[in-house]
PDB file of N, CA, C and O in Angstrom:
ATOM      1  N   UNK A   1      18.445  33.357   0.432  1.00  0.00           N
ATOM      2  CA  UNK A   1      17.869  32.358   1.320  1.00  0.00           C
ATOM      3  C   UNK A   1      17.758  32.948   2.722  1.00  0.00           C
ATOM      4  O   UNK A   1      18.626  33.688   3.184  1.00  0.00           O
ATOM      5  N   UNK A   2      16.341  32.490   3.569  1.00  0.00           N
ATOM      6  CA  UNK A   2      16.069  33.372   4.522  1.00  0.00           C
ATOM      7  C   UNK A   2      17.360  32.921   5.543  1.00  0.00           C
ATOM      8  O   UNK A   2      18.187  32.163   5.036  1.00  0.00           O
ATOM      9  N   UNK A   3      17.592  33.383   7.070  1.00  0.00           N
ATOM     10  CA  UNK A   3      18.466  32.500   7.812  1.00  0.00           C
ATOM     11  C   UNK A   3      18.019  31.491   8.091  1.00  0.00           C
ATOM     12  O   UNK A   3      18.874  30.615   8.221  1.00  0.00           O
ATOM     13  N   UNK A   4      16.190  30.934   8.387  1.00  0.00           N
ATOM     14  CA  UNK A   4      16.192  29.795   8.888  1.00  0.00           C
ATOM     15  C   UNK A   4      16.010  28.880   7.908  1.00  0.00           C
ATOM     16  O   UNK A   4      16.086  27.696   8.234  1.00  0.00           O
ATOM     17  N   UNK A   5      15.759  29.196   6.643  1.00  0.00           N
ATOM     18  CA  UNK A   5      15.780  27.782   5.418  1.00  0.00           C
ATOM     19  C   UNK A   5      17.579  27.624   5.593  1.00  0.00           C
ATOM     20  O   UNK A   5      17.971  26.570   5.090  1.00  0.00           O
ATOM     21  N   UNK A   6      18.376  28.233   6.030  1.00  0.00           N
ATOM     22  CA  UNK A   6      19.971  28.405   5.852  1.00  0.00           C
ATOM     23  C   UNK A   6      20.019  27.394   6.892  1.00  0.00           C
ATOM     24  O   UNK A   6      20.427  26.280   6.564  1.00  0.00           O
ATOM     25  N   UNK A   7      19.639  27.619   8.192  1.00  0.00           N
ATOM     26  CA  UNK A   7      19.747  26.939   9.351  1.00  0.00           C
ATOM     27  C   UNK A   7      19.557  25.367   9.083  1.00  0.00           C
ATOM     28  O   UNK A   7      20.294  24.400   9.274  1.00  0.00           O
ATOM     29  N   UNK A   8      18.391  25.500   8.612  1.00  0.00           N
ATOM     30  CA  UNK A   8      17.836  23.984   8.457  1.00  0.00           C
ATOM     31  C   UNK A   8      18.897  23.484   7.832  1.00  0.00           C
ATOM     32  O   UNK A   8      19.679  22.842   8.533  1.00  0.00           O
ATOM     33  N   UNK A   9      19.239  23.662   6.194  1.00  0.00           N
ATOM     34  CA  UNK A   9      20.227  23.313   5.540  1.00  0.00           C
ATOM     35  C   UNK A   9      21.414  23.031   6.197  1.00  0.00           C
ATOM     36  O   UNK A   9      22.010  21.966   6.040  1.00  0.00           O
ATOM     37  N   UNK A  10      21.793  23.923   6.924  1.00  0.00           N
ATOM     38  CA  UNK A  10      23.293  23.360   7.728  1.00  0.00           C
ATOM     39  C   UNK A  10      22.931  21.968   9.038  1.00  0.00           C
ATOM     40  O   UNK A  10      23.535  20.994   9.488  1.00  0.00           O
ATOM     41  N   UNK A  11      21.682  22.589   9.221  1.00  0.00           N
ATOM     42  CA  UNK A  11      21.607  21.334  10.330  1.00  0.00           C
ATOM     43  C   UNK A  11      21.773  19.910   9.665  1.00  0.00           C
ATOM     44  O   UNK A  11      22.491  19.053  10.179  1.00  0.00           O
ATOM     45  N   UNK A  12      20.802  19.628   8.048  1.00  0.00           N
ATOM     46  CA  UNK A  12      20.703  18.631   7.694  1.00  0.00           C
ATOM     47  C   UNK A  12      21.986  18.329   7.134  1.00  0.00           C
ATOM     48  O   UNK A  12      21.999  17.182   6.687  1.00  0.00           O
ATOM     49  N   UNK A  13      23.298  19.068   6.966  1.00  0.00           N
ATOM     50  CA  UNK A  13      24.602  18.976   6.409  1.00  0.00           C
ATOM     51  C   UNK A  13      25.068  18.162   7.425  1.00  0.00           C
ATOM     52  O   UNK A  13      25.588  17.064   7.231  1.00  0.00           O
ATOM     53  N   UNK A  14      24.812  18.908   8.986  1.00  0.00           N
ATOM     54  CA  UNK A  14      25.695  18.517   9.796  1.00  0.00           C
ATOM     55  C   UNK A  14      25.331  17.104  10.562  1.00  0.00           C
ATOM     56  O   UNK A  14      26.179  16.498  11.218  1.00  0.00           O
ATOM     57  N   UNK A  15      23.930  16.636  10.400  1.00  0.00           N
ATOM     58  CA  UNK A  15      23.497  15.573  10.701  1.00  0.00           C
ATOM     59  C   UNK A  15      23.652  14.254   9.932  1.00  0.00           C
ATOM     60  O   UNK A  15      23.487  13.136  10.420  1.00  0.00           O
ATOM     61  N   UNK A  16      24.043  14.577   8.459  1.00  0.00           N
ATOM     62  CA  UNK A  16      24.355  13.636   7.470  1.00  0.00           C
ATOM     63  C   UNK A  16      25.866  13.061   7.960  1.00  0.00           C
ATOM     64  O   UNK A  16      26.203  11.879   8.033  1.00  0.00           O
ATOM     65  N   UNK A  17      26.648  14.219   8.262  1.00  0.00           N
ATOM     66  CA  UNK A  17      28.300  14.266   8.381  1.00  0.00           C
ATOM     67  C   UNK A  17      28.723  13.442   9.791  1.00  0.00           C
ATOM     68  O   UNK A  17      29.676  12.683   9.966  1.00  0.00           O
ATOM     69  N   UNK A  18      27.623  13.883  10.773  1.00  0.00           N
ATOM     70  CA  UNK A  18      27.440  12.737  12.161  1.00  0.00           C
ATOM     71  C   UNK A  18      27.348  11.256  11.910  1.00  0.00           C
ATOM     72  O   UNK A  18      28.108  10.347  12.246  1.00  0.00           O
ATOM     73  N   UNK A  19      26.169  11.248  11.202  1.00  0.00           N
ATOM     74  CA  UNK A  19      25.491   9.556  11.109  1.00  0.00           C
ATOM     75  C   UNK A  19      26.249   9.057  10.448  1.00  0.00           C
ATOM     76  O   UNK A  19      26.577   7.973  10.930  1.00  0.00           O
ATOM     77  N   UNK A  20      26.896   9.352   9.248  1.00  0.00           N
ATOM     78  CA  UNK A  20      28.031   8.731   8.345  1.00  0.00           C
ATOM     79  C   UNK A  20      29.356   7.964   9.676  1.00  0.00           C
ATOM     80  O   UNK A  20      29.807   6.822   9.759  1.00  0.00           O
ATOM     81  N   UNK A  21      29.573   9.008  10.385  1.00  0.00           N
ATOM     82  CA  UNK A  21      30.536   8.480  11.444  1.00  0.00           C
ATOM     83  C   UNK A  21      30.566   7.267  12.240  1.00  0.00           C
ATOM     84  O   UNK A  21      31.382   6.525  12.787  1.00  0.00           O
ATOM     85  N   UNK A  22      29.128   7.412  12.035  1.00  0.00           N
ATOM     86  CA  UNK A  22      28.619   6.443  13.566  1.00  0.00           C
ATOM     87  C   UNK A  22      28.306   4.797  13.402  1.00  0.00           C
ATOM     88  O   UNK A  22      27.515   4.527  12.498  1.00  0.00           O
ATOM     89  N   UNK A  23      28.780   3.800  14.088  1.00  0.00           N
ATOM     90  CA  UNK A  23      28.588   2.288  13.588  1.00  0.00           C
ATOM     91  C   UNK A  23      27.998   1.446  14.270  1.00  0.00           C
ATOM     92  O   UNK A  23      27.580   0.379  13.821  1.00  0.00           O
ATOM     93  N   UNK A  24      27.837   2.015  16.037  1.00  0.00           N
ATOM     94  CA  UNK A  24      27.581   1.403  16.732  1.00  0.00           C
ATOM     95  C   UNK A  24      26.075   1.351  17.473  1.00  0.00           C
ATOM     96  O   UNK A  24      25.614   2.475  17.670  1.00  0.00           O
ATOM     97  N   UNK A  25      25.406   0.467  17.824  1.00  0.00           N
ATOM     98  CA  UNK A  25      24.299   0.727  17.958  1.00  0.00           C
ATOM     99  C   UNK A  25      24.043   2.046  19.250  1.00  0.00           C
ATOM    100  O   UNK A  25      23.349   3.058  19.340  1.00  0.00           O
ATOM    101  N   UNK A  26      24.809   1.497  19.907  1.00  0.00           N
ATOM    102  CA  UNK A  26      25.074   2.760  21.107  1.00  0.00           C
ATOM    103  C   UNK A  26      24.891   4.215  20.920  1.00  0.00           C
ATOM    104  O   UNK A  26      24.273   4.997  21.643  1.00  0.00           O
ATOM    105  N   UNK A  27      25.587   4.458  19.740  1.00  0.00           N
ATOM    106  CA  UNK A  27      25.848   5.799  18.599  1.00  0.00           C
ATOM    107  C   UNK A  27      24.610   5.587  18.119  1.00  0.00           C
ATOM    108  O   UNK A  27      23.787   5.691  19.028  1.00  0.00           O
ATOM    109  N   UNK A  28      24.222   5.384  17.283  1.00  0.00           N
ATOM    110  CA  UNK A  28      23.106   5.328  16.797  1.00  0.00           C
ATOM    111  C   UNK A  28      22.112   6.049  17.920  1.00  0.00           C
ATOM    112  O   UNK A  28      22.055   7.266  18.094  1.00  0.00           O
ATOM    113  N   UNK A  29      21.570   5.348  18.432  1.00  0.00           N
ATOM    114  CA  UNK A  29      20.561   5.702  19.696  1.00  0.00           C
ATOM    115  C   UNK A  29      21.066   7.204  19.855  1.00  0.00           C
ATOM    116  O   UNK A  29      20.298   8.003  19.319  1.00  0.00           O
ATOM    117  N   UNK A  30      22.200   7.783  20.478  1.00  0.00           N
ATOM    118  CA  UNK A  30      22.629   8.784  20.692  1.00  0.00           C
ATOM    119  C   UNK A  30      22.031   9.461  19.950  1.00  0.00           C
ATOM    120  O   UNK A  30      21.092  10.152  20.348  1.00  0.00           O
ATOM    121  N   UNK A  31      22.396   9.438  18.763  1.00  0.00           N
ATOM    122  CA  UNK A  31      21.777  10.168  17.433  1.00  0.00           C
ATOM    123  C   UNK A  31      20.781  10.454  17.400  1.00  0.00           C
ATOM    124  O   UNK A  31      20.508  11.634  17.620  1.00  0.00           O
ATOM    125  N   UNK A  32      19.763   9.522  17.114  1.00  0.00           N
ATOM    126  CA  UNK A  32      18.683   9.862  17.536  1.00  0.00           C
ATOM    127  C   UNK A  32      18.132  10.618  18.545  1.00  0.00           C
ATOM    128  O   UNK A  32      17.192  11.360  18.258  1.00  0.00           O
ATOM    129  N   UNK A  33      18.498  10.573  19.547  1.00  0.00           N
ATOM    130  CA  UNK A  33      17.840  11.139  21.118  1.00  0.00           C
ATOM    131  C   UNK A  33      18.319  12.903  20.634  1.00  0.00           C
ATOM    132  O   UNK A  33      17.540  13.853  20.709  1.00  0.00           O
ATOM    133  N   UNK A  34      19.669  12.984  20.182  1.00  0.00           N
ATOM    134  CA  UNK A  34      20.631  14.417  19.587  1.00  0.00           C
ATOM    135  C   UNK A  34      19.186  15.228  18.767  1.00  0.00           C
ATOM    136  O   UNK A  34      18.684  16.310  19.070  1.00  0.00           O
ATOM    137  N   UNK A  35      18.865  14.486  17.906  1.00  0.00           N
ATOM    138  CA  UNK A  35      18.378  14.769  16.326  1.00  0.00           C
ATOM    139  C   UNK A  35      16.933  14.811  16.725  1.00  0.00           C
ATOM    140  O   UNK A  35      16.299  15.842  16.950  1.00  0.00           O
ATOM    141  N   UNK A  36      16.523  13.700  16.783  1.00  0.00           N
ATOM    142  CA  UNK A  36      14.929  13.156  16.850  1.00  0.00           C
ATOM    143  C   UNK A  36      14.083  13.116  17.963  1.00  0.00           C
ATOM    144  O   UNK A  36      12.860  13.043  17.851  1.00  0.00           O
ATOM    145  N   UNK A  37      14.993  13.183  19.605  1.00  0.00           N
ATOM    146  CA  UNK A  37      14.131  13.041  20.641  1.00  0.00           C
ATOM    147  C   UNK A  37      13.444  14.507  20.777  1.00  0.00           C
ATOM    148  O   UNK A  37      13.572  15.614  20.254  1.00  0.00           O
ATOM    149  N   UNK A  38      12.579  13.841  21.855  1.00  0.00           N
ATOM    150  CA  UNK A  38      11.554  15.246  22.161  1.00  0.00           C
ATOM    151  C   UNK A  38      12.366  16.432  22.902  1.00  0.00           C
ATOM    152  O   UNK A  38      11.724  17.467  23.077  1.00  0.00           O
ATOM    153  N   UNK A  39      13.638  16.405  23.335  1.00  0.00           N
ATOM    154  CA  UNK A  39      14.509  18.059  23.198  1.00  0.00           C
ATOM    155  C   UNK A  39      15.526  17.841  22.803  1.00  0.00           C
ATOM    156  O   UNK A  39      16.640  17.937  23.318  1.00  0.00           O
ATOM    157  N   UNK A  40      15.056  17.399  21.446  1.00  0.00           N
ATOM    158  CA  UNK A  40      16.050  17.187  20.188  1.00  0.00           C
ATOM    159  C   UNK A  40      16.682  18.565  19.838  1.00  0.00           C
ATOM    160  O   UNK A  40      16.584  19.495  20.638  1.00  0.00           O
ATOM    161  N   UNK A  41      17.328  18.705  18.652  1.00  0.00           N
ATOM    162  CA  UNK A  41      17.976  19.586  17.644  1.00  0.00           C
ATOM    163  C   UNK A  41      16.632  19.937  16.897  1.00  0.00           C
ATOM    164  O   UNK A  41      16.179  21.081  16.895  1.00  0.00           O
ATOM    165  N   UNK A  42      15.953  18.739  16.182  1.00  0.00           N
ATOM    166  CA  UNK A  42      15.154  19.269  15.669  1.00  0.00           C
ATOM    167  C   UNK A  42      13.484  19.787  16.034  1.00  0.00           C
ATOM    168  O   UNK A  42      12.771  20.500  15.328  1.00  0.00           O
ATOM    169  N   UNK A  43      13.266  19.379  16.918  1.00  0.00           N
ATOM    170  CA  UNK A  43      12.507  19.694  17.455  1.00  0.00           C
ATOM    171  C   UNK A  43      12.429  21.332  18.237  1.00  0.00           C
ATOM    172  O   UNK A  43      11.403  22.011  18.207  1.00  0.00           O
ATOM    173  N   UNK A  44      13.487  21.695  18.795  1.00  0.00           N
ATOM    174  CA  UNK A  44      14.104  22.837  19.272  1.00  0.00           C
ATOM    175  C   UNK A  44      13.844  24.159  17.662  1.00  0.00           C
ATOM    176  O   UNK A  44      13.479  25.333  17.719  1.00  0.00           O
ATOM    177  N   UNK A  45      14.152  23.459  16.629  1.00  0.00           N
ATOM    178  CA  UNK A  45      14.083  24.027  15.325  1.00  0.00           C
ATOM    179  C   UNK A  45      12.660  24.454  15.056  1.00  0.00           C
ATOM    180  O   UNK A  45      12.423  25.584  14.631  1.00  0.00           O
ATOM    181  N   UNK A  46      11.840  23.692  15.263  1.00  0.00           N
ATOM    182  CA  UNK A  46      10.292  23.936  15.320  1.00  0.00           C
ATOM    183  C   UNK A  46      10.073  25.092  15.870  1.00  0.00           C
ATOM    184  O   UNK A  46       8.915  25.436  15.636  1.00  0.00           O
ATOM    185  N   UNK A  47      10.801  26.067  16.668  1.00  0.00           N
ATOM    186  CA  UNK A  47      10.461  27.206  17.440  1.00  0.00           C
ATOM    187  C   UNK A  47      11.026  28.263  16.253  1.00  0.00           C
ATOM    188  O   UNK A  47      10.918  29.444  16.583  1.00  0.00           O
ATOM    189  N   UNK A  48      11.691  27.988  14.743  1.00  0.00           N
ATOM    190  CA  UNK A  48      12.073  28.999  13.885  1.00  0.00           C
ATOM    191  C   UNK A  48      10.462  29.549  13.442  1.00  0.00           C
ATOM    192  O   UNK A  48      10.129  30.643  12.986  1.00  0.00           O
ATOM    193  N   UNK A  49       9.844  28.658  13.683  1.00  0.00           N
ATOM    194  CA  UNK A  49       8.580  29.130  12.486  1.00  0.00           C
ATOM    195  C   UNK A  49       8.287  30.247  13.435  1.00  0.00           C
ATOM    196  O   UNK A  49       8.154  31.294  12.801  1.00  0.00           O
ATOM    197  N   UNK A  50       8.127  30.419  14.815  1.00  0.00           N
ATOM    198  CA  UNK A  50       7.553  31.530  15.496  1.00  0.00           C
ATOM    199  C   UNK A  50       8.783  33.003  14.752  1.00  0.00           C
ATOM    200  O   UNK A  50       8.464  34.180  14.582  1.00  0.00           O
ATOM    201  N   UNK A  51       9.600  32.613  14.576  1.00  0.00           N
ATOM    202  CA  UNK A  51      10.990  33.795  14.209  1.00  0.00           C
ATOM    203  C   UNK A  51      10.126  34.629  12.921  1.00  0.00           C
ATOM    204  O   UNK A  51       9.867  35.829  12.826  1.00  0.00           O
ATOM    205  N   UNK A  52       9.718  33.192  11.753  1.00  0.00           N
ATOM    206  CA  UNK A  52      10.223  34.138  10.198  1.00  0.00           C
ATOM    207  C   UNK A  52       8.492  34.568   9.898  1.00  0.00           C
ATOM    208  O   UNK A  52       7.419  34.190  10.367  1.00  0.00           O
ATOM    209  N   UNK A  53       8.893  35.495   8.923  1.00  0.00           N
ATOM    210  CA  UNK A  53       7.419  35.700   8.313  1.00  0.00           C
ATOM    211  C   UNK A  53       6.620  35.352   8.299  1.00  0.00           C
ATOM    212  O   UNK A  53       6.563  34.125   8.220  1.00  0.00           O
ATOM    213  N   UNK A  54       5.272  36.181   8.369  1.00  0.00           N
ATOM    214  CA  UNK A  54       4.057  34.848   7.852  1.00  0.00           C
ATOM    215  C   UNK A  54       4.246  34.343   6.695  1.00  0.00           C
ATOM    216  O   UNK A  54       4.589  33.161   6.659  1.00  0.00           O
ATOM    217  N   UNK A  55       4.097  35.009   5.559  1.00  0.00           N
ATOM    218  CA  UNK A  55       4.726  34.796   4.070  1.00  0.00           C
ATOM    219  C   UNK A  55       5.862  33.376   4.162  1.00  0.00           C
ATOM    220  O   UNK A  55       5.818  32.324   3.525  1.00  0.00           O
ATOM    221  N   UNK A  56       6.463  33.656   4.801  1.00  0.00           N
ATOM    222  CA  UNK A  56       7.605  32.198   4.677  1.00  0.00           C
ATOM    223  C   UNK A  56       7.252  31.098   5.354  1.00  0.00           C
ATOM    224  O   UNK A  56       7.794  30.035   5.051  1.00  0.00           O
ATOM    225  N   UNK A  57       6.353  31.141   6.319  1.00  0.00           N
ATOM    226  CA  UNK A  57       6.266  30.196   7.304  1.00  0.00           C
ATOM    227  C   UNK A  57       5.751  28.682   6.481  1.00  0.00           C
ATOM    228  O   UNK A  57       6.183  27.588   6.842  1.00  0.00           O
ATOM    229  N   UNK A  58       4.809  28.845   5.384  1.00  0.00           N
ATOM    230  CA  UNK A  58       5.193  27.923   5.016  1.00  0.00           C
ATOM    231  C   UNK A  58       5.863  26.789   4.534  1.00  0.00           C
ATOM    232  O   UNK A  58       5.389  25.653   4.552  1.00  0.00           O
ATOM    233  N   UNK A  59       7.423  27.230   3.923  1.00  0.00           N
ATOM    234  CA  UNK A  59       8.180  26.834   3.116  1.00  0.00           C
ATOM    235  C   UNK A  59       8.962  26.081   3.956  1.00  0.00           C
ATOM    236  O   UNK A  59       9.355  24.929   3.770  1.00  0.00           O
ATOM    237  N   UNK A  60       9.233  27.063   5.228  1.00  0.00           N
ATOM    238  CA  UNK A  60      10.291  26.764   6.055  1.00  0.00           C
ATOM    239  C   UNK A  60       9.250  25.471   6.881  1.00  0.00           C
ATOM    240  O   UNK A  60       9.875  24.416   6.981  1.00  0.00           O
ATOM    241  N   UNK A  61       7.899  25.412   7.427  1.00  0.00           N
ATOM    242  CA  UNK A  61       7.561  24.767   8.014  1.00  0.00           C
ATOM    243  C   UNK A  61       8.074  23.275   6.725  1.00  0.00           C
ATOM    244  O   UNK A  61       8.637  22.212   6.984  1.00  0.00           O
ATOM    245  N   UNK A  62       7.693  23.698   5.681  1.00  0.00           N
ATOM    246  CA  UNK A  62       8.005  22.393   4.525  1.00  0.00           C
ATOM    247  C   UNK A  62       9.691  21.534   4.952  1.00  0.00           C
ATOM    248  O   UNK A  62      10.097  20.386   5.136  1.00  0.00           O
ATOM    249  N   UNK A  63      10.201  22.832   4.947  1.00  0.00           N
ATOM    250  CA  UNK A  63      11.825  22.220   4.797  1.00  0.00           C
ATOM    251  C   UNK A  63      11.984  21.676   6.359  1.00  0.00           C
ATOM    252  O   UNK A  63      12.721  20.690   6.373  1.00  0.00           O
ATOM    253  N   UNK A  64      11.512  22.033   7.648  1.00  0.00           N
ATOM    254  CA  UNK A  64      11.482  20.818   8.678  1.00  0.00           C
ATOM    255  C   UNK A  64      11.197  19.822   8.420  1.00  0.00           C
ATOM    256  O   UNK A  64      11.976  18.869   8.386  1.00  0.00           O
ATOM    257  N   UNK A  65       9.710  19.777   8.110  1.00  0.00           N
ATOM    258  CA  UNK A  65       9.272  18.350   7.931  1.00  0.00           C
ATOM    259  C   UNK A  65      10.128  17.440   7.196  1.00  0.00           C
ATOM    260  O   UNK A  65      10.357  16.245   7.388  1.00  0.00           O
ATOM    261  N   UNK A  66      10.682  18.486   6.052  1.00  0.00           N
ATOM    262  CA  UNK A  66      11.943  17.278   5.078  1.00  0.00           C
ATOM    263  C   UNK A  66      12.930  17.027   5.848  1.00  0.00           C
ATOM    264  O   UNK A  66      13.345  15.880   6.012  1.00  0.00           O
ATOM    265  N   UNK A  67      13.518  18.228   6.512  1.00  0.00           N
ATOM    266  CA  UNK A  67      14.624  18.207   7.564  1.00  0.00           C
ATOM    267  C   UNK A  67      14.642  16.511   8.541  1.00  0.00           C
ATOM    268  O   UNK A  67      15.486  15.658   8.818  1.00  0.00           O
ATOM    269  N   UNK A  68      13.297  16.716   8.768  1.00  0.00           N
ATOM    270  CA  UNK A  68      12.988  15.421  10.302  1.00  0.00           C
ATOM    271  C   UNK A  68      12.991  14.066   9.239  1.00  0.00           C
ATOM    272  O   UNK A  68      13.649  13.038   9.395  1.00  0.00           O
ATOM    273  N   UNK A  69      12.193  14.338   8.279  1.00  0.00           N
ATOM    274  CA  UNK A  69      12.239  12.979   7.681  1.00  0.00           C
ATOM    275  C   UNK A  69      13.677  12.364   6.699  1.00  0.00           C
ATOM    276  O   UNK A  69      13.879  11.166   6.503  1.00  0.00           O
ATOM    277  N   UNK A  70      14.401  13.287   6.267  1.00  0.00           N
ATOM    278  CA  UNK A  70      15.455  13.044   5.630  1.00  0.00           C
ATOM    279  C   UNK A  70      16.408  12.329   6.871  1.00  0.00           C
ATOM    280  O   UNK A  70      16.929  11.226   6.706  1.00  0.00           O
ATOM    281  N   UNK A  71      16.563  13.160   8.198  1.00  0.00           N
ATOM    282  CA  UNK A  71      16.896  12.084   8.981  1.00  0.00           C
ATOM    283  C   UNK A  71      17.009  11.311   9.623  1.00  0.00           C
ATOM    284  O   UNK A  71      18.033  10.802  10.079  1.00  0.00           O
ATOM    285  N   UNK A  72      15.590  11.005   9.829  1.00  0.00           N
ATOM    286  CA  UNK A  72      15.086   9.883  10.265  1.00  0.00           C
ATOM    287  C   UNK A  72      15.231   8.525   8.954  1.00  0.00           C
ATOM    288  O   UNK A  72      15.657   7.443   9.357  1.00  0.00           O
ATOM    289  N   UNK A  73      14.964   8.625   7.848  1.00  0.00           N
ATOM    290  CA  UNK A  73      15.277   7.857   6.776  1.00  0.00           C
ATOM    291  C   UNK A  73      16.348   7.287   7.380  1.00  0.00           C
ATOM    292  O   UNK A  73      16.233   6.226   7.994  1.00  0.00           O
ATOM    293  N   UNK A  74      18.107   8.279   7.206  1.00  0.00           N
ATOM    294  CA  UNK A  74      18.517   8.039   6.754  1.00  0.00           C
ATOM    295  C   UNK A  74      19.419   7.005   7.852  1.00  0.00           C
ATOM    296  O   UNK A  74      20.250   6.165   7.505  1.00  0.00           O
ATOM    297  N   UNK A  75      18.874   7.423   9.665  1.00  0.00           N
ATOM    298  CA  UNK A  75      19.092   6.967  10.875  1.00  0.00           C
ATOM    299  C   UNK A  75      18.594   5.347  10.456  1.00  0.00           C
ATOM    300  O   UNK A  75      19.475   4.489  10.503  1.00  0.00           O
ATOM    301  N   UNK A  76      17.429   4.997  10.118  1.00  0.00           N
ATOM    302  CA  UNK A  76      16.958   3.765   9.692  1.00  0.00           C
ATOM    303  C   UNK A  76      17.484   2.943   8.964  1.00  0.00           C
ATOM    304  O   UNK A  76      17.406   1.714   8.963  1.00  0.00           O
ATOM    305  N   UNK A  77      18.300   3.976   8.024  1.00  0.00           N
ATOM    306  CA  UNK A  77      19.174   2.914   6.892  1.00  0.00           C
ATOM    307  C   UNK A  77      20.270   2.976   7.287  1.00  0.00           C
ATOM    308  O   UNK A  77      20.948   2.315   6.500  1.00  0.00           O
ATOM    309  N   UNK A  78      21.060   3.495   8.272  1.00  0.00           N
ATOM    310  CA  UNK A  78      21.778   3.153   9.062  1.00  0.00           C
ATOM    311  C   UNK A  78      21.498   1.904   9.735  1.00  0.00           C
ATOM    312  O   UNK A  78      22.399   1.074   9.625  1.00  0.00           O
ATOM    313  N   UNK A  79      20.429   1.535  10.438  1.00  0.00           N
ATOM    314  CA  UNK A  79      20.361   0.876  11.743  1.00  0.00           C
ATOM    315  C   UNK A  79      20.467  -0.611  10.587  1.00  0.00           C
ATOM    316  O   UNK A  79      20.463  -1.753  11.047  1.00  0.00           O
TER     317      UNK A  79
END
């Protein structure tokens, strides 16, 4: 696995392991702004695709998009 499909993976580990914590709407928001705002975590991540291969750039561009939407889902089913 390249480092940044690795990266992603740990990010979405470590973002699952956050939101699980969190109860309060206050937290919540936090989270979001951490994760989802515009100089988010993940957004900041969007700058891997300039790093890896052309050859990979697709896959990895794939596994953001799952990355952002897996936690955004999962921020929602939180709220």
């Amino acid at each position: 696995m390249s480092d940044a499909l690795q990266k992603i993976e740990e990010t979405l580990a470590q973002a699952m392991l956050e939101l699980s914590a969190l109860s309060t709407p206050e937290a919540l928001e936090g989270f979001r702004i951490k994760y989802l705002g515009t100089k988010g975590i993940i957004k900041e991540m969007m700058s891997l695709l300039a790093s890896v291969p052309r050859e990979t750039k697709p896959q990895v561009g794939q596994k953001l998009n799952a990355l952002k939407t897996r936690v955004q889902a999962a921020l929602d089913e939180r709220k």
